[in-house]
Backbone as JSON, one array per atom type, in Angstrom:
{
  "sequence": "XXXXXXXXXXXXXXXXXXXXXXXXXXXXXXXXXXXXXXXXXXXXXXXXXXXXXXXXXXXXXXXXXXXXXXXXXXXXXXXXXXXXXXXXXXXXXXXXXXXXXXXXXXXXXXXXXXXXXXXXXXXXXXXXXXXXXXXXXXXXXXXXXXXXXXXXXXXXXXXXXXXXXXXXXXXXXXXXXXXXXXXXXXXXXXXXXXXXXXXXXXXXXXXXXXXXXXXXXXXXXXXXXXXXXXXXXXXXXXXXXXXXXXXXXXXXXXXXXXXXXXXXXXXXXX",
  "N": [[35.7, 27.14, -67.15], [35.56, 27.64, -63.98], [36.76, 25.17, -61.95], [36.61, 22.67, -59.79], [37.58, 20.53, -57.32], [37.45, 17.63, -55.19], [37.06, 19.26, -52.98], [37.3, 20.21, -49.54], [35.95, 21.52, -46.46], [36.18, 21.99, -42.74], [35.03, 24.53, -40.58], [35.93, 25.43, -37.35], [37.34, 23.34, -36.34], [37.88, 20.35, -34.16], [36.75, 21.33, -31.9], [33.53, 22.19, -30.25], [32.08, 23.62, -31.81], [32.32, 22.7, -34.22], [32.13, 22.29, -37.7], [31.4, 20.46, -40.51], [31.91, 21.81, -43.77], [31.81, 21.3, -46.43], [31.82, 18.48, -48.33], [33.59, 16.86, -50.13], [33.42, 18.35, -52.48], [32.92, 18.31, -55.94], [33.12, 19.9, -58.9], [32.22, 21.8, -61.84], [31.81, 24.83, -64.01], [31.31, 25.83, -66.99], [32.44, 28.09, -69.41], [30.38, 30.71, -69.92], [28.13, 29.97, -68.78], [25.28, 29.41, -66.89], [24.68, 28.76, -63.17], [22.32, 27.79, -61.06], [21.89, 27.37, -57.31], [21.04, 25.52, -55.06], [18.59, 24.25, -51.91], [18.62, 22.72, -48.51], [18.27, 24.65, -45.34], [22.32, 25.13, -43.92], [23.08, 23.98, -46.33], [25.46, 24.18, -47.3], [25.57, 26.08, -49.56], [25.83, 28.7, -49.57], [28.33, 28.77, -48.44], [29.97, 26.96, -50.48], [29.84, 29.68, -52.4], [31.82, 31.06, -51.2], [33.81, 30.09, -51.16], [34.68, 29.64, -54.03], [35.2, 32.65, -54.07], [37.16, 33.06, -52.49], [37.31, 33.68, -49.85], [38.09, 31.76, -47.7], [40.49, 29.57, -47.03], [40.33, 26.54, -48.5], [40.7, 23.0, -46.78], [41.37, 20.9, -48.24], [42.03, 19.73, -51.18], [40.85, 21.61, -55.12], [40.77, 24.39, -56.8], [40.19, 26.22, -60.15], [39.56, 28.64, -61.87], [39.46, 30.09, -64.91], [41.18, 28.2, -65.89], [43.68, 28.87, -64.05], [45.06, 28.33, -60.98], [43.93, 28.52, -58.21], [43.52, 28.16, -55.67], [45.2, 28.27, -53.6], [44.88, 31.12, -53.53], [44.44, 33.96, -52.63], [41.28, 36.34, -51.47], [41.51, 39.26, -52.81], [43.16, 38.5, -54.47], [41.85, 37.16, -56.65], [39.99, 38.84, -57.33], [40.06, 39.97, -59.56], [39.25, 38.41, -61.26], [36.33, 37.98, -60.4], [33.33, 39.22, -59.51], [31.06, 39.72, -57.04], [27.59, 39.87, -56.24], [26.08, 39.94, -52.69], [23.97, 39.25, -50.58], [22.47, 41.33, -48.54], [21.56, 44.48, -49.68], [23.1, 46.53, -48.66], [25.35, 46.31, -48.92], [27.15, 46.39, -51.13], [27.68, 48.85, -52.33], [29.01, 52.02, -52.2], [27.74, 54.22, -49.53], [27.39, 56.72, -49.05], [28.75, 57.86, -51.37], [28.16, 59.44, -54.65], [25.59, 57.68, -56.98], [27.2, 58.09, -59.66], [29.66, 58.19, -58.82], [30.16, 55.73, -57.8], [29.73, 54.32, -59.58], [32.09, 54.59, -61.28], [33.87, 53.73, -59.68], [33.56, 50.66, -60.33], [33.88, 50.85, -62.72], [36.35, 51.33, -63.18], [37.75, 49.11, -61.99], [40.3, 46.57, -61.48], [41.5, 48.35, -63.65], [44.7, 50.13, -64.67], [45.34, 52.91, -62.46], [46.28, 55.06, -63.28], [46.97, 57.69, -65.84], [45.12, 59.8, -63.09], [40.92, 59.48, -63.92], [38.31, 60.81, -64.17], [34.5, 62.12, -63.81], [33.72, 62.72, -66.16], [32.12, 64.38, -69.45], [31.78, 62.76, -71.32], [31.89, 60.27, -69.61], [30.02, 60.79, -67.88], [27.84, 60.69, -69.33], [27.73, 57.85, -70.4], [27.42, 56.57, -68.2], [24.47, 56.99, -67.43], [23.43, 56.01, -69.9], [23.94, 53.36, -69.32], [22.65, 53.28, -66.62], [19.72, 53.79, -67.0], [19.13, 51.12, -67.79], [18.1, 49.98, -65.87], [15.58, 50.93, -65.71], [14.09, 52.63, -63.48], [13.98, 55.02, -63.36], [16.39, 56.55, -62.75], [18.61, 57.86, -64.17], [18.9, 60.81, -64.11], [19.44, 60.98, -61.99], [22.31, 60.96, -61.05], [24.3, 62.1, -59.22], [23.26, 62.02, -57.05], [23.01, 60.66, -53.67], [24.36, 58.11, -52.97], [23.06, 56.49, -50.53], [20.51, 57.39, -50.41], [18.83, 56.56, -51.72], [16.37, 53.23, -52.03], [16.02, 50.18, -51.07], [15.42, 48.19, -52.39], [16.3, 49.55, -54.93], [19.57, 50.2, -54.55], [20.3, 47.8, -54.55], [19.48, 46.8, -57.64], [21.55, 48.66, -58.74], [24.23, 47.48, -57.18], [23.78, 45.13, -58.65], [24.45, 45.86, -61.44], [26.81, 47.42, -60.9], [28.51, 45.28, -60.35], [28.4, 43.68, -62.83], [29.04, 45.93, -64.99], [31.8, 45.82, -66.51], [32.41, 43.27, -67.31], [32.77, 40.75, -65.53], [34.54, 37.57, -65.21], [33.64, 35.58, -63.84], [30.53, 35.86, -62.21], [28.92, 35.84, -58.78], [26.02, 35.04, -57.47], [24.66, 35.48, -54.25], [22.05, 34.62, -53.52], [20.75, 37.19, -53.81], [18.23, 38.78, -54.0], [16.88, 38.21, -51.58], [16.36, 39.78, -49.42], [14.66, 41.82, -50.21], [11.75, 43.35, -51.16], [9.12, 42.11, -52.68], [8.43, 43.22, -55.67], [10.84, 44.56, -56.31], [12.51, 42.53, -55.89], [11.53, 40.85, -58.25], [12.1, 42.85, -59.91], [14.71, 43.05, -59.43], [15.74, 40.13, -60.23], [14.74, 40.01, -62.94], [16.39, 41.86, -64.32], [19.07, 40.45, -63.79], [18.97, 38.49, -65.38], [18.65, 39.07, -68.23], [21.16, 40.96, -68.46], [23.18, 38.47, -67.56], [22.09, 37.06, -69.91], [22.7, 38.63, -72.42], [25.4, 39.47, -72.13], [26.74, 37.06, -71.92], [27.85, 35.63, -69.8], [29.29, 34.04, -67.1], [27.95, 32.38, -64.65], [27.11, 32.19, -61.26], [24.27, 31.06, -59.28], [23.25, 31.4, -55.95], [20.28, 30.61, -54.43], [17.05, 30.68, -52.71], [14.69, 30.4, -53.31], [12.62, 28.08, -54.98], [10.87, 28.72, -57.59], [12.76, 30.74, -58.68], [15.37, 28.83, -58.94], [14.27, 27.13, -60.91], [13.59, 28.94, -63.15], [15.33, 30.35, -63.99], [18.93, 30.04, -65.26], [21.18, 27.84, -67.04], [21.36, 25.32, -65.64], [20.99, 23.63, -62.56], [22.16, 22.73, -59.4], [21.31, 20.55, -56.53], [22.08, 21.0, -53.45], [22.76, 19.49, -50.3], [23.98, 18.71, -46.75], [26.95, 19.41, -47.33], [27.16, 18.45, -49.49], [26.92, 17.74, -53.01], [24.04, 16.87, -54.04], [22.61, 17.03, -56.49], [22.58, 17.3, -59.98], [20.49, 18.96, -61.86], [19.79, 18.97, -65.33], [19.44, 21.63, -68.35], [17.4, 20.68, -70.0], [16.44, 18.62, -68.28], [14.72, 20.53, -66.22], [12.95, 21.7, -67.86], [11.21, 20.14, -67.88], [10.13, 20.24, -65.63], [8.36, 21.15, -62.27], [7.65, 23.56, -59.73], [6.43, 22.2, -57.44], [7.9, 19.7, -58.33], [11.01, 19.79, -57.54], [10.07, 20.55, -54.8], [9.15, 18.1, -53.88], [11.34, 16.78, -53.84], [13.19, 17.82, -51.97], [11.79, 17.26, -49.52], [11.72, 14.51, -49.53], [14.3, 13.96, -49.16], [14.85, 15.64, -46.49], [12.74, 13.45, -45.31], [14.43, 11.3, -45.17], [16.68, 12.49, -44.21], [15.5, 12.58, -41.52], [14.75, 9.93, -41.09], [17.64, 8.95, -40.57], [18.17, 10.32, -38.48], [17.03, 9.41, -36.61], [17.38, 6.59, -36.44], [20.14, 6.42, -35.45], [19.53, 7.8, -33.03], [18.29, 5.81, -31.65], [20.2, 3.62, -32.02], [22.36, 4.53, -30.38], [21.12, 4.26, -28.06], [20.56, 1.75, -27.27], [22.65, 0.6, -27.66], [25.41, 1.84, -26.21]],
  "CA": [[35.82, 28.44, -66.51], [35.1, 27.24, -63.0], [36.58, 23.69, -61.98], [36.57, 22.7, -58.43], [37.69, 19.13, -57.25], [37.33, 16.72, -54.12], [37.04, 20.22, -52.23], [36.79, 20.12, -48.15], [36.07, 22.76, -45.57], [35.57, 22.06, -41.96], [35.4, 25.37, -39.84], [35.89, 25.4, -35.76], [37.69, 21.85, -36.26], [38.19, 20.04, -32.64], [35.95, 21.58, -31.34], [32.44, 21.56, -29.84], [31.4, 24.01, -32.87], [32.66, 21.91, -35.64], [31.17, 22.55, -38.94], [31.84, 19.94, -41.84], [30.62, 22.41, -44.44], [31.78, 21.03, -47.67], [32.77, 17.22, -48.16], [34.25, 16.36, -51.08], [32.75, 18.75, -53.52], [33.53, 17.88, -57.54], [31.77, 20.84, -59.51], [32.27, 22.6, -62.81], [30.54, 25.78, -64.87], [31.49, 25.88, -68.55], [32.17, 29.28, -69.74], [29.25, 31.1, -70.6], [27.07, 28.46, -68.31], [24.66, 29.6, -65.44], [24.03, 27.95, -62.9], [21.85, 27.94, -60.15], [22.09, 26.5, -56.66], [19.54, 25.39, -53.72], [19.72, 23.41, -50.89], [18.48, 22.58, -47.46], [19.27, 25.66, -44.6], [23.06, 24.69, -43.69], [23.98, 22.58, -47.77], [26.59, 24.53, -47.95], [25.33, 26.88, -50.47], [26.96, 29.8, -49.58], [30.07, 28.42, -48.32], [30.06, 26.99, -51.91], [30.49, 30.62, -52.98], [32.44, 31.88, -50.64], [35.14, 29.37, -51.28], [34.87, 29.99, -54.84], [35.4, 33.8, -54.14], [38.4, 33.11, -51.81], [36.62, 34.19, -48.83], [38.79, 31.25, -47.04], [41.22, 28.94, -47.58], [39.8, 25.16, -48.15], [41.12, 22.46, -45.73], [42.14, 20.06, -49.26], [41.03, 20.18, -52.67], [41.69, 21.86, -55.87], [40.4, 25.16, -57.27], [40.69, 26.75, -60.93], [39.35, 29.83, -62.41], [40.25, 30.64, -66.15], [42.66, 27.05, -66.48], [44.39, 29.02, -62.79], [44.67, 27.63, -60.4], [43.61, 29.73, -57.64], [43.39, 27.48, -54.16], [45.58, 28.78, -52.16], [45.11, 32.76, -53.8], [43.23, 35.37, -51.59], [40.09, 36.62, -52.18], [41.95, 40.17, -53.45], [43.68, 37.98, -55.98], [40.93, 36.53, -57.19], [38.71, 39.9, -57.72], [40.49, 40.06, -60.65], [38.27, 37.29, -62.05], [35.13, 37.85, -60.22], [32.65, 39.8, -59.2], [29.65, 39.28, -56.49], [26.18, 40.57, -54.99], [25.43, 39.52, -51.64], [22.25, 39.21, -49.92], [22.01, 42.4, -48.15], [21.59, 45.37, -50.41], [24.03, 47.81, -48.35], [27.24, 45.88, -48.91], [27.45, 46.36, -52.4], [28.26, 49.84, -52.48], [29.71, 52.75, -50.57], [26.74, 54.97, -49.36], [27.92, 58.6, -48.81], [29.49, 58.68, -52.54], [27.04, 59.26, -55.46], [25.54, 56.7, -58.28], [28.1, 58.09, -60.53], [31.05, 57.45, -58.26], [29.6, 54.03, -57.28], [29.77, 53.69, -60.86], [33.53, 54.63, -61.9], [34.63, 52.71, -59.26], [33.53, 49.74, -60.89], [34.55, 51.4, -64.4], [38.16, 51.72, -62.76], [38.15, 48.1, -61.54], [41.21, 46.23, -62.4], [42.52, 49.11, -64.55], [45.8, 50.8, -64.07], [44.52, 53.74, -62.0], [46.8, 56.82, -63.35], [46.42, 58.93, -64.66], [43.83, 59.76, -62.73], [40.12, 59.29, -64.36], [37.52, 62.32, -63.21], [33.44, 62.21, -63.93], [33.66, 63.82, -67.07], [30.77, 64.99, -70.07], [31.74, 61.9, -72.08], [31.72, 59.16, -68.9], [28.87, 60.83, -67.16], [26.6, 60.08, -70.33], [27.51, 56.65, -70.58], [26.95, 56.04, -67.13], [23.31, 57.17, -67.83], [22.62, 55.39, -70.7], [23.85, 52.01, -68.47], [21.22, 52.99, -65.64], [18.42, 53.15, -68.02], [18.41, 49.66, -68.1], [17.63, 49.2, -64.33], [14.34, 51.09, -65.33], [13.73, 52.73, -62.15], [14.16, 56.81, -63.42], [17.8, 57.02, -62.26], [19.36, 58.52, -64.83], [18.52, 61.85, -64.03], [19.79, 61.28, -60.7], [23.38, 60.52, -61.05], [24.36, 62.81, -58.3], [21.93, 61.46, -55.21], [24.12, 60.1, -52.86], [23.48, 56.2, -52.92], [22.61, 56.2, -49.29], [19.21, 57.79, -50.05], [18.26, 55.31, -51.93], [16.01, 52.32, -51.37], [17.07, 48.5, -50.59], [16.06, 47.83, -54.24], [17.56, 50.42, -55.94], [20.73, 50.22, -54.28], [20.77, 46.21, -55.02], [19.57, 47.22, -58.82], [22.85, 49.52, -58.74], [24.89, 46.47, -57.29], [23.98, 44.2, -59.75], [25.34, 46.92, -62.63], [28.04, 47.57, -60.96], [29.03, 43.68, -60.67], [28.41, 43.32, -64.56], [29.41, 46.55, -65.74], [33.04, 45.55, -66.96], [31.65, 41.93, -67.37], [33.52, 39.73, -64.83], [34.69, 36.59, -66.05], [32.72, 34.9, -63.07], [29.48, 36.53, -61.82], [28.82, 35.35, -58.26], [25.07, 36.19, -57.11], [24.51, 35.04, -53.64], [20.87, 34.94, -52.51], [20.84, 38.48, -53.86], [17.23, 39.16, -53.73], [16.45, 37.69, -50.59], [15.67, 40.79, -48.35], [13.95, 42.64, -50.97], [10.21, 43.23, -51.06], [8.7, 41.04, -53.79], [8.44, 44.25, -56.45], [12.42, 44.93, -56.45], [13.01, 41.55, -56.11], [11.38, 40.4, -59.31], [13.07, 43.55, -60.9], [16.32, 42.87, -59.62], [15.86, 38.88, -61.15], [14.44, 40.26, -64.66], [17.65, 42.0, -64.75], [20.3, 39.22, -63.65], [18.43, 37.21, -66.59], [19.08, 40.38, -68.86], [22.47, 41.05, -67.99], [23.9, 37.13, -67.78], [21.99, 36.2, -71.2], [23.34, 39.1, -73.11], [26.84, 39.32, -71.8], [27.22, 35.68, -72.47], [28.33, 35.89, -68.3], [29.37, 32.83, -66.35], [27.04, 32.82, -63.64], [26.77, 31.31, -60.17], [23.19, 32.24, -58.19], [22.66, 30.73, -55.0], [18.9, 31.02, -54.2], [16.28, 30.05, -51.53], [13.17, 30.69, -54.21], [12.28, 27.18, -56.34], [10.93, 29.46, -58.76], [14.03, 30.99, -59.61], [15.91, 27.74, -59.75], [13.56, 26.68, -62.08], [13.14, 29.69, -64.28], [16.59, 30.61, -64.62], [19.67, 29.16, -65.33], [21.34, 26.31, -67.72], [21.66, 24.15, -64.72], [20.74, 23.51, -61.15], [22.76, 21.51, -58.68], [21.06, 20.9, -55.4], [23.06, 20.78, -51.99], [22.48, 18.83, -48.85], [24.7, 18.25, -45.56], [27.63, 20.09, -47.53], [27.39, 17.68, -51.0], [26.29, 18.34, -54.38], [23.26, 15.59, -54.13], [21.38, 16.47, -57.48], [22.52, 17.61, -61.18], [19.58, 18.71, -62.44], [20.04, 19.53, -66.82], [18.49, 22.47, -68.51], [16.33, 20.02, -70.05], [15.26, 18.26, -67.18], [14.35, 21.55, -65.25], [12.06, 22.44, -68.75], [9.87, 19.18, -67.28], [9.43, 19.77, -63.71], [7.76, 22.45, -61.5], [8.2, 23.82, -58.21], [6.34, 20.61, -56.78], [9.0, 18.46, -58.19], [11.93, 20.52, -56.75], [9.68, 20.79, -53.09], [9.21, 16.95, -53.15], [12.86, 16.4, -53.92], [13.71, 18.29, -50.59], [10.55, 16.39, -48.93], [12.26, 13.28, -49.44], [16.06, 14.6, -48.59], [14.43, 15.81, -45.36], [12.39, 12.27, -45.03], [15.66, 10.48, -44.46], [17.56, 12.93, -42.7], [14.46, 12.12, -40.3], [14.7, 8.32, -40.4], [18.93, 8.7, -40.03], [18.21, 10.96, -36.99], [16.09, 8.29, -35.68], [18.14, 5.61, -36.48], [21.16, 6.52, -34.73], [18.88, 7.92, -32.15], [17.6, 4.39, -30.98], [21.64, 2.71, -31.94], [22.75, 5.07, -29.27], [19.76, 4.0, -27.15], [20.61, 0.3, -26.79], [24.74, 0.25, -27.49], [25.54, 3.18, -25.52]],
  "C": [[36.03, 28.29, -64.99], [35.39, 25.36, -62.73], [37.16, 23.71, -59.87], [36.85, 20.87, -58.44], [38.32, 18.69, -55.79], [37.83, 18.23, -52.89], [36.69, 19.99, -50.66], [37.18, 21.33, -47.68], [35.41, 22.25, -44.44], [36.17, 23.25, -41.46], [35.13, 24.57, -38.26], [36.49, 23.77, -35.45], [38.63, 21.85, -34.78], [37.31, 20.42, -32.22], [34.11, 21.53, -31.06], [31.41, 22.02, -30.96], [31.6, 23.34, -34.3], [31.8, 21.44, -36.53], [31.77, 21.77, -40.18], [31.39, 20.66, -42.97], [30.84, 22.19, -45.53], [32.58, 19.54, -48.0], [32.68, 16.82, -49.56], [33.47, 17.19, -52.46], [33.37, 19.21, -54.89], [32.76, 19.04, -58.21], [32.85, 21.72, -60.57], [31.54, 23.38, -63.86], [31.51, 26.05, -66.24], [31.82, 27.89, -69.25], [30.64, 29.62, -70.43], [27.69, 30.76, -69.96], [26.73, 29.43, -67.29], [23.92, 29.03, -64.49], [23.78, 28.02, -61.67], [21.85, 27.08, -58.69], [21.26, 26.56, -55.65], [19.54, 24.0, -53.12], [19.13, 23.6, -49.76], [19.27, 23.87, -46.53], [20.51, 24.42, -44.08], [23.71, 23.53, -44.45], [24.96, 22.84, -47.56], [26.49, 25.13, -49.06], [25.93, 28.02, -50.94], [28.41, 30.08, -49.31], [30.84, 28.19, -49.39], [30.89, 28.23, -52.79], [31.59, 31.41, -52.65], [34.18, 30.81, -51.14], [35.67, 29.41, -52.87], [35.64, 31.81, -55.33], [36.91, 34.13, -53.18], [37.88, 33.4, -50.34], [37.86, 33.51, -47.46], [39.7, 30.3, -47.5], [40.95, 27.22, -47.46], [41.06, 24.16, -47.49], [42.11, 21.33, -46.89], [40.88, 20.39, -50.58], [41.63, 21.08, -54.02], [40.51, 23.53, -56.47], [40.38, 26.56, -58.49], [39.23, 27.71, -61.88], [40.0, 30.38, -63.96], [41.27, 29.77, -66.58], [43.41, 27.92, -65.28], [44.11, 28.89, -61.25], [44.7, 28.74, -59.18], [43.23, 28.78, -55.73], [43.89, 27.99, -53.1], [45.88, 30.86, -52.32], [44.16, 32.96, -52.78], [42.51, 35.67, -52.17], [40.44, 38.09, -52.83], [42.71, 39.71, -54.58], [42.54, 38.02, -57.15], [39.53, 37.11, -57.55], [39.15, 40.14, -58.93], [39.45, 39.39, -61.61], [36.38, 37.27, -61.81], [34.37, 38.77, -59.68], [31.26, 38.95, -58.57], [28.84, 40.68, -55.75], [25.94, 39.85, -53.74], [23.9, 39.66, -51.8], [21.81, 40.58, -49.77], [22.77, 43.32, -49.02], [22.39, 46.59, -49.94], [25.44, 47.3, -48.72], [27.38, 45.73, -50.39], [27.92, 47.61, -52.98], [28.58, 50.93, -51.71], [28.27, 54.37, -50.74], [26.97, 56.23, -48.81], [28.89, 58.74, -50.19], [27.49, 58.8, -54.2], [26.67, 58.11, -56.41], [26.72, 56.93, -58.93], [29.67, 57.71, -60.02], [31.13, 56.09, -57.78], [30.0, 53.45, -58.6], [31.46, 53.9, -60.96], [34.22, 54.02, -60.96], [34.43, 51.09, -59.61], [34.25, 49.99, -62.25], [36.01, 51.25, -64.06], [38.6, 50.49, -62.2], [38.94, 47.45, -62.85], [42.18, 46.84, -63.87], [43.53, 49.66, -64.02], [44.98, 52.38, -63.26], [45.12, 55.19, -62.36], [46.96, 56.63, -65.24], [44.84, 58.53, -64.41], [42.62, 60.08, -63.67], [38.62, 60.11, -63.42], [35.9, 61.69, -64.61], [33.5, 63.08, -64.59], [32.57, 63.7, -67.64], [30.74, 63.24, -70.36], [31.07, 60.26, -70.59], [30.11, 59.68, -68.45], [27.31, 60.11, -68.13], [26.82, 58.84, -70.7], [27.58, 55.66, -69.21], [24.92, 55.97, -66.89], [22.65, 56.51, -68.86], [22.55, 54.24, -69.81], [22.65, 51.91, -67.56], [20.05, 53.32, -66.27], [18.38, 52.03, -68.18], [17.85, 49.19, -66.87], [16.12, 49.73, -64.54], [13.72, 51.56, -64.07], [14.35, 54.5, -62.06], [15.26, 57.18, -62.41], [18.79, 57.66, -62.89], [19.76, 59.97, -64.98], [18.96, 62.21, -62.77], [21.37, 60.31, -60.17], [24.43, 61.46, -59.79], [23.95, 62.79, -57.57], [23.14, 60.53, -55.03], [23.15, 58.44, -52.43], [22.34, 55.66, -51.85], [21.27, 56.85, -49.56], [18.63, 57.3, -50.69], [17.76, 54.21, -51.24], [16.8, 51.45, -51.77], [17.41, 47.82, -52.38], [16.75, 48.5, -55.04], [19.08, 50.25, -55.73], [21.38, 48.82, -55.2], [20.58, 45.94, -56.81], [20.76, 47.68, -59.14], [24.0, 48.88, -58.86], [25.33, 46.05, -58.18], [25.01, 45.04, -61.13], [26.46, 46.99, -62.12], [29.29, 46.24, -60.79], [29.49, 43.61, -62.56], [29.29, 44.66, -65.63], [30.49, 46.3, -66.37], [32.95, 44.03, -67.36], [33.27, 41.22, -67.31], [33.45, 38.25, -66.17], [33.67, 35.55, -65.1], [31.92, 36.0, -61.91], [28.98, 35.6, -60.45], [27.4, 35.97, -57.2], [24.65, 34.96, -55.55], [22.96, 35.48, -52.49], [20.18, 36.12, -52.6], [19.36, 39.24, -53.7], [16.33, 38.24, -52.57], [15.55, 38.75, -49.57], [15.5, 41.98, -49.02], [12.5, 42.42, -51.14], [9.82, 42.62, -52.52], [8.45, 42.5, -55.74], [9.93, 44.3, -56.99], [12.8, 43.9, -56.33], [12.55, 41.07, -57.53], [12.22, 41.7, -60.61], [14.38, 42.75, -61.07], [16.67, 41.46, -60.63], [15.91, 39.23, -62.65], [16.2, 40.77, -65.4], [18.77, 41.08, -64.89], [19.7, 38.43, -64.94], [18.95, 38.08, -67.61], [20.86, 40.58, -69.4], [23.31, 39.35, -68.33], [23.68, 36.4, -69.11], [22.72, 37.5, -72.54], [24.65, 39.47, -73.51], [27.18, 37.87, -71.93], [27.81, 35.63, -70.92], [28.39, 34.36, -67.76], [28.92, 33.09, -65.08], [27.0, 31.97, -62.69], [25.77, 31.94, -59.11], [22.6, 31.0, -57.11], [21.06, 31.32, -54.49], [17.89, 29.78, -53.11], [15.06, 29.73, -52.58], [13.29, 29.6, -55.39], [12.01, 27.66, -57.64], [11.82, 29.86, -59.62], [14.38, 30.27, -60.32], [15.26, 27.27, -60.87], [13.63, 27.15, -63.22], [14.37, 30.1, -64.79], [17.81, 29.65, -64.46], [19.84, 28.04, -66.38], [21.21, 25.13, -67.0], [21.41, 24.59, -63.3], [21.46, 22.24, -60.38], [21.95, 21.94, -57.26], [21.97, 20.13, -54.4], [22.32, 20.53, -50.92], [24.02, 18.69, -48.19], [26.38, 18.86, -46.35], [28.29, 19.25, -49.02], [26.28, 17.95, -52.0], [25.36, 17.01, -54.44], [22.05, 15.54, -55.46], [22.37, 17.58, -58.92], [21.52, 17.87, -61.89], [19.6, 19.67, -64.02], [19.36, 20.42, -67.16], [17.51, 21.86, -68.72], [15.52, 19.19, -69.42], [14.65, 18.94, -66.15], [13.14, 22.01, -66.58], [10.78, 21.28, -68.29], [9.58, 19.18, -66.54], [8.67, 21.03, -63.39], [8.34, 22.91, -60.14], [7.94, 22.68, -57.71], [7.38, 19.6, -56.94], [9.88, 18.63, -57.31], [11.31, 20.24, -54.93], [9.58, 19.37, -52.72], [10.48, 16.15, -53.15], [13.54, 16.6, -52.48], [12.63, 17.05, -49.64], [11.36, 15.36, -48.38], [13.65, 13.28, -48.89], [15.21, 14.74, -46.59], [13.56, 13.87, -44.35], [13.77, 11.28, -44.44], [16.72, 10.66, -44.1], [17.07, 12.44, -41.64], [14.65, 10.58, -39.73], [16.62, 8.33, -39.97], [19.06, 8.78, -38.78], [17.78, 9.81, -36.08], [16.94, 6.87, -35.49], [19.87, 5.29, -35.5], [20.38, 6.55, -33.33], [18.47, 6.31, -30.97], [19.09, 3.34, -30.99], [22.19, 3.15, -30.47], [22.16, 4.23, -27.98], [20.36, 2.19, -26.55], [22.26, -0.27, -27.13], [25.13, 1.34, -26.53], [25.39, 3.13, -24.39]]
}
């Protein structure tokens, strides 16, 4: 579903800001496969997705979506295929229209758009049954203008309107990050919900060990802008958070001695 190969991205190249942010990254998700990703601040986690989503155009490398090859498409090509949540819970939908128009504009993604398609008896009630699954007495309030909604609800809303038409690649980036621990464990229960019943090809970048742990077929962890761990469903059913935190531990341990090491080469060649 997802094949990626000997991928590079430096941004601000020449210059004094120069960001290697992805060196040589080999990576593939299986249809149907979800898989989770985590990673030192600055792996390349989210660049990861963003380069998967088209966001930019990688520097070399190869990038295919569905057996197409999609490297040098735009990220408006390539909505065709995918759907994402960000982090922050306002950029996921347009806040001065209602739930129900939040909704048919996902319903209307990638369809021919005429004729035109109006909030009728029949759509409105199967927009209502859909938000009954977010659990959060919205169904009744398909007409509240999004914007008066909270951070979770909105990002509850998101997520549905990502899945509703069920993308061929589901791209969740960090998505419950700046949600209060209540609406964040909703919003997760759902993405688990949603990706195991839709059979969904899933990519969730996450800060929270827990997650990685609890969800997902697979976990790859990212350092310095490389995929430095494969970790199998079945070897994520034997570990804990401790394993995962002393995995970084040690990643961090000899970033420390590199730093140092150069540090003192400099020191006496230099």
């Amino acid at each position: 579903m997802i094949r990626i190969e000997d991928l590079h991205k430096t941004f601000n190249a020449g210059t004094i800001n120069e960001v290697y942010a992805l060196r040589g990254i080999n990576f593939s998700v299986n249809e149907g496969e979800f898989v989770t990703v985590i990673g030192t601040n600055g792996s390349g986690k989210s660049t990861l997705l963003n380069a998967i989503a088209g966001s930019f155009l990688p520097d070399a490398g190869r990038i295919e979506i569905s057996e197409t090859d999609v490297t040098r498409r735009k990220d408006y090509y390539r909505a065709k295929y995918i759907a994402r949540v960000f982090q922050n819970p306002f950029m996921g939908t347009a806040p001065d229209m209602s739930i129900a128009e939040n909704l048919l504009i996902s319903h209307l993604r990638g369809k021919a758009r005429y004729p035109k398609v109006s909030l009728h008896k029949e759509l409105m009630k199967a927009f209502s049954e859909k938000i009954q699954y977010l659990e959060m007495d919205l169904e009744d309030r398909l007409d509240n203008v999004i914007g008066s909604l909270s951070g979770g609800q909105r990002q509850a809303i998101t997520l549905l309107m990502a899945v509703l038409e069920k993308p061929k690649v589901l791209l969740l980036d960090e998505h419950t990050a700046a949600l209060d621990p209540k609406s964040a464990a909703q919003v997760i229960k759902l993405t688990k919900k949603f990706v195991e019943e839709d059979k969904l090809t899933a990519v969730m970048v996450t800060h929270s060990m827990q997650q990685a742990l609890e969800l997902g077929n697979r976990t790859i962890m990212m350092h310095g802008g490389k995929i430095i761990e494969n970790i199998s469903e079945s070897e994520k059913l034997r570990m804990t958070t401790d394993d995962f935190l002393s995995r970084f531990s040690e990643i961090r341990k000899r970033e420390k001695l590199n730093d140092e090491l150069i540090t003192q080469l400099r020191q006496e060649y230099c």
